[in-house]
PyMOL CGO cylinders between C-alpha atoms (Angstrom):
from pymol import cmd
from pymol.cgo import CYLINDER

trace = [
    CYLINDER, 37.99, 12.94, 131.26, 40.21, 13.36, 134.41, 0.3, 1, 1, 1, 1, 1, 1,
    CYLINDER, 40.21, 13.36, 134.41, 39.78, 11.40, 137.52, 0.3, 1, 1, 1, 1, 1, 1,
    CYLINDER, 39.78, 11.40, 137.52, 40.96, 12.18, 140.63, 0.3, 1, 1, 1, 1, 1, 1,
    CYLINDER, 40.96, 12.18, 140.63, 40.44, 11.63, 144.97, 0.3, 1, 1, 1, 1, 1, 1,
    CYLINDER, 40.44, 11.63, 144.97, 39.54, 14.44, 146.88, 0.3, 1, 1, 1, 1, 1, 1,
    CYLINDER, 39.54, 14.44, 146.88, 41.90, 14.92, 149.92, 0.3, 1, 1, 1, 1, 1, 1,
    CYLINDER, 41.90, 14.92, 149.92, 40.35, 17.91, 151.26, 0.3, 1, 1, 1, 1, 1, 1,
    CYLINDER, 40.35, 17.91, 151.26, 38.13, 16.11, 154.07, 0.3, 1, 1, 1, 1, 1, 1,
    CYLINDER, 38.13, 16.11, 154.07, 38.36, 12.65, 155.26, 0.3, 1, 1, 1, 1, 1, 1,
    CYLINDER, 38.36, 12.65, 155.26, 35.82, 11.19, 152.98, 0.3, 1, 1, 1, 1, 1, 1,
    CYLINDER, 35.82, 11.19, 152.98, 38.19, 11.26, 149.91, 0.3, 1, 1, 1, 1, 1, 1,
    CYLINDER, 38.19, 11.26, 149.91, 35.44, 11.08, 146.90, 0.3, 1, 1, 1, 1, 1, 1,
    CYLINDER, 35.44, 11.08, 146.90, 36.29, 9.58, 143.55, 0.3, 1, 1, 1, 1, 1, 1,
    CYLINDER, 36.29, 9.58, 143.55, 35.66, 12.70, 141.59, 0.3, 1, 1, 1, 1, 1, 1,
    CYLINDER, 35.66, 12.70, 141.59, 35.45, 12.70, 137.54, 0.3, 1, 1, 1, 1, 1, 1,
    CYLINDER, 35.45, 12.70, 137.54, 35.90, 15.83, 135.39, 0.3, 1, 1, 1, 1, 1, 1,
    CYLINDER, 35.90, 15.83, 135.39, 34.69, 16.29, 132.13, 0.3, 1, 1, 1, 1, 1, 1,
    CYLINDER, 34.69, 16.29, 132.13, 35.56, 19.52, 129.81, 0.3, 1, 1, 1, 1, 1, 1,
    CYLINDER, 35.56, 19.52, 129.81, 38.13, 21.79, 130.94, 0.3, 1, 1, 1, 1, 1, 1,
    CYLINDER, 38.13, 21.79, 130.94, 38.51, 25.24, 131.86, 0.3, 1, 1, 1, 1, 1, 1,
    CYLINDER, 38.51, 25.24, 131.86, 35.54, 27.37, 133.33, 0.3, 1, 1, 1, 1, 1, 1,
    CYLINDER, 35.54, 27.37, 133.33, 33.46, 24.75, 131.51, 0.3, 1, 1, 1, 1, 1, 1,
    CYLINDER, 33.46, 24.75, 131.51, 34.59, 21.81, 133.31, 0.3, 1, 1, 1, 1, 1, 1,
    CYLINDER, 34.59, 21.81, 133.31, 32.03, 19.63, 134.80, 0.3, 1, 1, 1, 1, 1, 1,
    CYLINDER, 32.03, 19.63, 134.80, 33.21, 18.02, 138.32, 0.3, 1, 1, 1, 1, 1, 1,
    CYLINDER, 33.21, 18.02, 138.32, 30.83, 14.64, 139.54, 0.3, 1, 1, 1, 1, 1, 1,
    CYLINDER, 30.83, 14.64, 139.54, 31.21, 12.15, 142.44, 0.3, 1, 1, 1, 1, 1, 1,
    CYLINDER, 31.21, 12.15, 142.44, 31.92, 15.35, 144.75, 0.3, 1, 1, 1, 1, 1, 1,
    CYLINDER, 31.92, 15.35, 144.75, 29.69, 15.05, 147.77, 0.3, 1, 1, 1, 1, 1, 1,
    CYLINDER, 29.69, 15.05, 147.77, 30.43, 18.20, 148.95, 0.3, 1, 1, 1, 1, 1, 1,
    CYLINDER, 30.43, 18.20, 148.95, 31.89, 22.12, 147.62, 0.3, 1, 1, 1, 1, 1, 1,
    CYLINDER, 31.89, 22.12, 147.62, 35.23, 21.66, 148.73, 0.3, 1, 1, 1, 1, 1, 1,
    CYLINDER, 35.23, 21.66, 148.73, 35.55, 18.44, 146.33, 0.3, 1, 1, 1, 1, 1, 1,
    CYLINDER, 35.55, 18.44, 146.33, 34.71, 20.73, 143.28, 0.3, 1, 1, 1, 1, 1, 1,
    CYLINDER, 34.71, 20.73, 143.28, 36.99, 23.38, 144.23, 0.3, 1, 1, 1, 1, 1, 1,
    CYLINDER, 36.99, 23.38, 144.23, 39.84, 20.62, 144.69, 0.3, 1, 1, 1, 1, 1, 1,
    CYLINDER, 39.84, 20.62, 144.69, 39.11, 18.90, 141.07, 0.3, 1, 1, 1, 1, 1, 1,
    CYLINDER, 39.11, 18.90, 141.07, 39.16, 22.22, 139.43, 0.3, 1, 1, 1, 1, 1, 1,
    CYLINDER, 39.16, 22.22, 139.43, 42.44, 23.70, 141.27, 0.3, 1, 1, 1, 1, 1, 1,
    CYLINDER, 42.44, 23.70, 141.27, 43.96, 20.18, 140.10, 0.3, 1, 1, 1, 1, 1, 1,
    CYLINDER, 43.96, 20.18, 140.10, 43.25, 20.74, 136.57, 0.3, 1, 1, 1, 1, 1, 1,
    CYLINDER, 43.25, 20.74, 136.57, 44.78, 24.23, 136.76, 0.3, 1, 1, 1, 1, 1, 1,
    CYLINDER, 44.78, 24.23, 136.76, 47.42, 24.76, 139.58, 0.3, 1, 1, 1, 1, 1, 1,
    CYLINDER, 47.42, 24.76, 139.58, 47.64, 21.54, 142.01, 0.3, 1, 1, 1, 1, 1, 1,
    CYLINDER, 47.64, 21.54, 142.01, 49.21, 22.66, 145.47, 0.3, 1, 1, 1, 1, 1, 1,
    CYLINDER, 49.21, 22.66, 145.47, 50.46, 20.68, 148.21, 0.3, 1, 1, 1, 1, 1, 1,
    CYLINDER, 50.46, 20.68, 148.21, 51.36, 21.24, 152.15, 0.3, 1, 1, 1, 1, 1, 1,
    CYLINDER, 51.36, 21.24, 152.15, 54.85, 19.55, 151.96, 0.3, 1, 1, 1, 1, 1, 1,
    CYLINDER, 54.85, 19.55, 151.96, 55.60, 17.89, 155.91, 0.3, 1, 1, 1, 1, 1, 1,
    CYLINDER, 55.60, 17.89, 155.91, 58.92, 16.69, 156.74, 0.3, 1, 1, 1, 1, 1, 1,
    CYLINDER, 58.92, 16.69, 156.74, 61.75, 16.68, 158.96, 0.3, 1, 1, 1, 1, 1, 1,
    CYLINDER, 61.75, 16.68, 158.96, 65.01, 18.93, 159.21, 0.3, 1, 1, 1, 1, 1, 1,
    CYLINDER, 65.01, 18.93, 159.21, 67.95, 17.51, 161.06, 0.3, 1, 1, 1, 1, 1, 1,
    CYLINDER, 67.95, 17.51, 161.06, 69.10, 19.33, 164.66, 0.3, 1, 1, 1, 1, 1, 1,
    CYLINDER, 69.10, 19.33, 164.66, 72.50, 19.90, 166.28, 0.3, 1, 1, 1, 1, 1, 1,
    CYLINDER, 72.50, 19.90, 166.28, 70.84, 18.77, 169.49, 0.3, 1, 1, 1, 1, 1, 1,
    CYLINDER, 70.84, 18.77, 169.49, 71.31, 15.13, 170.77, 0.3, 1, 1, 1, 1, 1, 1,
    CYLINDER, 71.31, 15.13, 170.77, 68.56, 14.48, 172.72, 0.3, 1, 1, 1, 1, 1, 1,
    CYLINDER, 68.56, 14.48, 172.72, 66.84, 15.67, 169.61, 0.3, 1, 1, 1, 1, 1, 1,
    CYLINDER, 66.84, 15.67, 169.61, 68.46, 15.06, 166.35, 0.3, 1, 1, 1, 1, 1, 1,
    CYLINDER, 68.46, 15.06, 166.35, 65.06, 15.63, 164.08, 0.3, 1, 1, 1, 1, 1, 1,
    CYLINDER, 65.06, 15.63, 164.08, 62.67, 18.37, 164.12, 0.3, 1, 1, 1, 1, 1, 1,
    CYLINDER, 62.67, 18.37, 164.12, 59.08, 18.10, 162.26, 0.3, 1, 1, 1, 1, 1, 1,
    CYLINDER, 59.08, 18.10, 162.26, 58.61, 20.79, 160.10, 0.3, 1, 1, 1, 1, 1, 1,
    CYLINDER, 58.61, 20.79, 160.10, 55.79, 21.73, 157.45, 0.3, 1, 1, 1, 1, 1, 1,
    CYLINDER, 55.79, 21.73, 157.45, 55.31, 24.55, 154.48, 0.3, 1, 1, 1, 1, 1, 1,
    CYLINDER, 55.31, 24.55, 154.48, 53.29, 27.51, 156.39, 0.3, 1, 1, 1, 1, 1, 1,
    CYLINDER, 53.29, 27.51, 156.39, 50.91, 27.21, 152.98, 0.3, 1, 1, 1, 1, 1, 1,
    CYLINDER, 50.91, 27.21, 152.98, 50.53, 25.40, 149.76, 0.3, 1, 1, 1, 1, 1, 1,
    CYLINDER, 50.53, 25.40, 149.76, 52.94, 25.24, 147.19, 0.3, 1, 1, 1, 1, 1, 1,
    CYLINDER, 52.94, 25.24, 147.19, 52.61, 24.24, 143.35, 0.3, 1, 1, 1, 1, 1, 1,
    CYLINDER, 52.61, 24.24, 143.35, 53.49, 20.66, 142.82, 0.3, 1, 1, 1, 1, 1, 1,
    CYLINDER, 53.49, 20.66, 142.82, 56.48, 21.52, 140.31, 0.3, 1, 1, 1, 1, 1, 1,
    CYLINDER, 56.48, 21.52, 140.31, 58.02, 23.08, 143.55, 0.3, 1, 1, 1, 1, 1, 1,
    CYLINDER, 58.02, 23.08, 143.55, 58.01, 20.31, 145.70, 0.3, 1, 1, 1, 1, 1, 1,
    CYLINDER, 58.01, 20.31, 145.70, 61.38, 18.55, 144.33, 0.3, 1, 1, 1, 1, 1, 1,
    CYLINDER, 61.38, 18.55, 144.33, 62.97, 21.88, 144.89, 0.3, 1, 1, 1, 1, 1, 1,
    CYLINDER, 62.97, 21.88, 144.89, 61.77, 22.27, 148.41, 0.3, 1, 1, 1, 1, 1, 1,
    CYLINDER, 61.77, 22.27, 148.41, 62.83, 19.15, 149.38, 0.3, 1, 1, 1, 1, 1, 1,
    CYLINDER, 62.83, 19.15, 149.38, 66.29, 19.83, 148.04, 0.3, 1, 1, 1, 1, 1, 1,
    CYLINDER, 66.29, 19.83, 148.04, 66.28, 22.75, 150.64, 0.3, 1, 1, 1, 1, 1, 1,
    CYLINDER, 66.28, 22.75, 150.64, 65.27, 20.53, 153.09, 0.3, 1, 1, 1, 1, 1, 1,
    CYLINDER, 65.27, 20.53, 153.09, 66.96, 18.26, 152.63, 0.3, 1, 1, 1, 1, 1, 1,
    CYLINDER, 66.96, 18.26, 152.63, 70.42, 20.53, 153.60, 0.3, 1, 1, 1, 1, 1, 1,
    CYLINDER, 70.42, 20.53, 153.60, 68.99, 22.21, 156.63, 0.3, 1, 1, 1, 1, 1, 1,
    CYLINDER, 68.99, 22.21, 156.63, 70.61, 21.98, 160.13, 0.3, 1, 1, 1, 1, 1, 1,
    CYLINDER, 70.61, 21.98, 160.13, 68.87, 23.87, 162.92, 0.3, 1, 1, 1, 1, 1, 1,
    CYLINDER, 68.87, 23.87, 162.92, 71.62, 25.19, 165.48, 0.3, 1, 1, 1, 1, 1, 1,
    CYLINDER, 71.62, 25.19, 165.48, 69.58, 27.13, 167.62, 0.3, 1, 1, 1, 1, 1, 1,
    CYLINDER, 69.58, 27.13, 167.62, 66.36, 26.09, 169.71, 0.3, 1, 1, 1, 1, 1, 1,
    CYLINDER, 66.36, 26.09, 169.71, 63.08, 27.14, 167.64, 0.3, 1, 1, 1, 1, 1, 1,
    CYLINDER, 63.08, 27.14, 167.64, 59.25, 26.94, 169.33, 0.3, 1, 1, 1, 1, 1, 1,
    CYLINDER, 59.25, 26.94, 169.33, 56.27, 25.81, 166.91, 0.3, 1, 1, 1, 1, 1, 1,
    CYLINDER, 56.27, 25.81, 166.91, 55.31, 27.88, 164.53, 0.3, 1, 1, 1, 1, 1, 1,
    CYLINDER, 55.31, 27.88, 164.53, 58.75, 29.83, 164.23, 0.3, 1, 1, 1, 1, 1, 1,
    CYLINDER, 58.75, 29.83, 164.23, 60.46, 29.85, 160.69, 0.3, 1, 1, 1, 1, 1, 1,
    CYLINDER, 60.46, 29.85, 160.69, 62.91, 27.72, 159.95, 0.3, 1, 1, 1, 1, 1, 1,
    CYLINDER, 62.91, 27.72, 159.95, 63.80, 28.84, 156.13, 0.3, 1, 1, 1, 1, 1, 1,
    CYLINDER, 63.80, 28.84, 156.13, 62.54, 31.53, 154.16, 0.3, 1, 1, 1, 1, 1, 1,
    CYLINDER, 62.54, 31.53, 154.16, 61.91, 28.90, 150.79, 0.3, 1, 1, 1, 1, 1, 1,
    CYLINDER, 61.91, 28.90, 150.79, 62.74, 32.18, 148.55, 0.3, 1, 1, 1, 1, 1, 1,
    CYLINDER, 62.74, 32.18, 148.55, 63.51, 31.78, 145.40, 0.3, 1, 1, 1, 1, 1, 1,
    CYLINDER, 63.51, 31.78, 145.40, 61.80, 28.21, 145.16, 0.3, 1, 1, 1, 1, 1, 1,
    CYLINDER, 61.80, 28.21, 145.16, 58.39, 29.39, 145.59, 0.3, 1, 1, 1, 1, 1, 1,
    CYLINDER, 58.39, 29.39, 145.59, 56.27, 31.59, 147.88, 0.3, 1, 1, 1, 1, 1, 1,
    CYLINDER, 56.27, 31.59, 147.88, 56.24, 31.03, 151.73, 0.3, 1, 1, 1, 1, 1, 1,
    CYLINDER, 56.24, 31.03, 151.73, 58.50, 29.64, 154.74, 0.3, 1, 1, 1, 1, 1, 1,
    CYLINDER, 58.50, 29.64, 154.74, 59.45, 26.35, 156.57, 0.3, 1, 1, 1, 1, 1, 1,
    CYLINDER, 59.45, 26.35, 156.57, 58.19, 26.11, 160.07, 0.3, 1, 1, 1, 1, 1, 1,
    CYLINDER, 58.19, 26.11, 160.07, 58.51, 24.12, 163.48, 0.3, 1, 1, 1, 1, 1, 1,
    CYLINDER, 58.51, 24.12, 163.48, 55.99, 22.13, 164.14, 0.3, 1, 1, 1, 1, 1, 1,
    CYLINDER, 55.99, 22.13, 164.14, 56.88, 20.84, 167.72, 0.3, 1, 1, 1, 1, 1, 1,
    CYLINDER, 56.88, 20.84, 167.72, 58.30, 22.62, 171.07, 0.3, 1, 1, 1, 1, 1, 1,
    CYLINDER, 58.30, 22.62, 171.07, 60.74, 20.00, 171.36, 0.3, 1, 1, 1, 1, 1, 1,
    CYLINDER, 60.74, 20.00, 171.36, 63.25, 22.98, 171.16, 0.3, 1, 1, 1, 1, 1, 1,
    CYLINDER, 63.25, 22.98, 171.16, 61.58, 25.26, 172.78, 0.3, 1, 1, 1, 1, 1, 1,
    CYLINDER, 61.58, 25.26, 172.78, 63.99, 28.10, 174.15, 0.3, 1, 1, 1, 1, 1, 1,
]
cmd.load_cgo(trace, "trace")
């Protein structure tokens, strides 16, 4: 038995899975999304990693920036690593990539504030 709290809506449901695989019974759920969460955790839990990346601009020396989708949670140490050593130079807008996140895992680093809007 695996327990676990959903974190796709705000309610956060104490959910309890029994079995595994296709077989797996998911309780406590009050809604679809809860199942689908409890069953994606027993097989392939993903996370939307949001952080910050420093700037070379004074006025703003930190830029928020997010993974533009889920990644496996055995790829989040790694992502952070990249993170961890960018240094945006140039003004971005929201939404714009930052990093490719090649060869960590699938996807791309993004702005998510104008604050250096060109």
């Amino acid at each position: 038995m695996r327990e676990f709290i959903c974190i796709t809506c705000p309610t956060g449901c104490h959910l309890t899975v029994e079995g595994s695989g296709d077989e797996a019974k998911v309780s406590g759920n009050e809604c679809k999304r809860g199942e689908a969460f409890a069953r994606a955790e027993l097989t392939c839990p993903t996370r939307t990693i949001c952080s910050t990346v420093r700037t070379a601009f004074g006025h703003a020396p930190m830029l928020p920036v997010r993974t533009d989708r889920e990644v496996p949670k055995d790829c989040i140490p790694a992502v952070m690593r990249l993170i961890a050593n960018v240094l945006v130079k140039e003004p971005i807008a929201c939404g714009e990539t930052v990093i490719p996140l090649d060869p960590v895992c699938e996807g791309t680093l993004i702005a998510t504030s104008n604050l250096l809007v060109r």
